[in-house]
N, C-alpha and C positions, 0 to 999 in steps of 0.2 A: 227356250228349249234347244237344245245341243243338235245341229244339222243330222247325226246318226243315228237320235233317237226321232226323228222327225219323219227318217226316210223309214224306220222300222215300223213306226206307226203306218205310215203308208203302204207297207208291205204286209201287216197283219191285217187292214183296211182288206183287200183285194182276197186275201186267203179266208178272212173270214165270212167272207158271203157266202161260201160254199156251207156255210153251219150252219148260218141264221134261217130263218124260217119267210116266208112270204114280208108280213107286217112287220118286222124287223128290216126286213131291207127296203120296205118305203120309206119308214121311219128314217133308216141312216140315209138314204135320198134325201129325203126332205134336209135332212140338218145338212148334210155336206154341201148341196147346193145353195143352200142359204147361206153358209158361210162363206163361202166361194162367191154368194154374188154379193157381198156384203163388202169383201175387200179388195177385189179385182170384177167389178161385175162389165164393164166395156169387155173385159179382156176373157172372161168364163161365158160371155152372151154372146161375142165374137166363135170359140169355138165352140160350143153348139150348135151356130146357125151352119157352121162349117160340117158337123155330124147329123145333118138333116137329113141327109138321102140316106145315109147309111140306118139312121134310127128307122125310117120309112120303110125301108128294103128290110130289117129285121122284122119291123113288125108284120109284113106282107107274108115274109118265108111264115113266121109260125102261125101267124090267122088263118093261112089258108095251106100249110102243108100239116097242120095237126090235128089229128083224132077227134072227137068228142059234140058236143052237141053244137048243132046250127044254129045259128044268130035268125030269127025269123024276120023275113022282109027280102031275104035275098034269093034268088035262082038255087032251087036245090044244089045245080054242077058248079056252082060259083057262090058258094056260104063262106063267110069266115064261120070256125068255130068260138064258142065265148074258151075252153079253154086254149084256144088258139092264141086268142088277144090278147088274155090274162098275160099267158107264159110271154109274149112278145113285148108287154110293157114290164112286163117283171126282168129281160134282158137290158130292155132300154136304160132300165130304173139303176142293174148295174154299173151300164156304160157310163151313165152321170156321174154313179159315185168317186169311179173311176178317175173321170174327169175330173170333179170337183176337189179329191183330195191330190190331185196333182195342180194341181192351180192353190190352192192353199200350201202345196208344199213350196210352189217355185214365186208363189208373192210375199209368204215370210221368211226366206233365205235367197242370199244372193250365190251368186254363179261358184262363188270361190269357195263359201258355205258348205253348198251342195256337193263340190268335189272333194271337201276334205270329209263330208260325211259318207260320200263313197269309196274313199278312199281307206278310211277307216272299217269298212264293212265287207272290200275284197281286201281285208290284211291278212287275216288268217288261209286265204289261198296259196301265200308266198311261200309257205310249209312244202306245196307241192308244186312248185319252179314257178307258178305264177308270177309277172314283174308288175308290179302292183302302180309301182312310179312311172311306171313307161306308159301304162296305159291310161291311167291319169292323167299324168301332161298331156297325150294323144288327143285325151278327148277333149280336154280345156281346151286346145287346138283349135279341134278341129269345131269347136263351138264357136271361139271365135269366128274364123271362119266362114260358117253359116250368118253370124251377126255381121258381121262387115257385107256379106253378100245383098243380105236381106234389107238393110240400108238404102241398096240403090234400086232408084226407078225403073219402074217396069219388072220388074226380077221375078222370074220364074225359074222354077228348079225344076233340070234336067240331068238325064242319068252323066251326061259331061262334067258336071258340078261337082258329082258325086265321086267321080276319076280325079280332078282336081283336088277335091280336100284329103285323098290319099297323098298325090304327089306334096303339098302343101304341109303335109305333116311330116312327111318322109325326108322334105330338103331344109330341114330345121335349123335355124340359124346357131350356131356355137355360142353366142354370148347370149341366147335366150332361155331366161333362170325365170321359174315356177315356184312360189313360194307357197307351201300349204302352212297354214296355223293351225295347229290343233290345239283347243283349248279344252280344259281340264271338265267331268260333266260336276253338274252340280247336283245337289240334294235331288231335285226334282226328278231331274232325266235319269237318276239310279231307280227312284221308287218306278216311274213310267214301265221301266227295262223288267224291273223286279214285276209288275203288271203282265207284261204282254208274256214270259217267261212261262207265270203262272193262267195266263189264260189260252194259251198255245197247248201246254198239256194238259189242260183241260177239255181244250175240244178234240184234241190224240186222245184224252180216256174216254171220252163220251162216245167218239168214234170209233174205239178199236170194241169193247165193254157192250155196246148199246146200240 
């Protein structure tokens, strides 16, 4: 599959959860994460363990900042409510999926991949002074960058890092050439586009209609 239909698919992934219904977005939970621990699972079990507090802190805000009936066994002044929990896993259930299809997006394509399917999807910005190329090479950049940092021992990121990979981008060496390849899509990744196209205005008619 073509890097730009990969990142599109990732990008109807995330928009369409706002449409599906509870059991549909367990559902896509369950599969995304499966697949994501199937091909990267060190690396998709790593950041999870990393979104723990945050998963924890979401579920806390909506168990006990939401409406609706008490969980029985606890302090009246101190209940989660059940649809407190619900809605609080049903946030988490997104965050995963989230996760998961960006961890399937960035273990089937590589770095140079990904930038020419980004590249390809701010091209029609150029219309309107966008520089499409400059900010491409920027962020190849400044990816590397992060990768050569992240390398060394001990390394922790600080807002200095972050000064740095400006300057770092900005004193660009003259004979440093960026090569993007764009390869042609094939049968597949036409019908996919022809897919997400026709189920994008589908959830606009559903939406606007209903």
């Amino acid at each position: 599959m073509h890097s730009f239909v990969k990142i599109l698919v990732f990008i109807f992934i995330l928009l369409s959860m706002s449409f599906l219904n509870n059991g549909l977005v367990w559902l896509l939970c369950m599969f995304t994460c499966i697949f994501a621990a199937k091909l990267q699972f060190k690396d998709f079990l790593r950041v999870v363990k990393r979104m723990r507090w945050l998963f924890i802190s979401i579920f806390i805000i909506y168990a006990f900042g939401t409406p609706g009936e008490y969980i029985q066994g606890f302090p009246i002044n101190f209940a989660p409510t059940i649809e407190g929990c619900v809605l609080g896993l049903l946030h988490i259930a997104k965050l995963l999926i989230a996760l998961a299809t960006l961890s399937l997006l960035f273990s089937t394509s590589s770095k140079e991949q990904l930038m020419t399917g980004l590249y390809l999807l701010l091209l029609p910005l150029k219309r309107i002074g966008f520089n499409t190329e400059q900010f491409t090479a920027r962020l190849i950049l400044t990816l590397d960058y992060v990768e050569d940092l992240a390398v060394k021992e001990n390394f922790k990121l600080s807002f200095n890092h972050l000064a740095s990979m400006n300057l770092a981008t900005e004193n660009l060496q003259n004979d440093k050439i960026i090569i993007l390849q764009v390869f042609p899509f094939k049968l597949i990744d036409k019908v996919i586009i022809a897919i997400l196209i026709l189920s994008v205005s589908l959830f606009v008619y559903l939406r606007v209609f209903f």
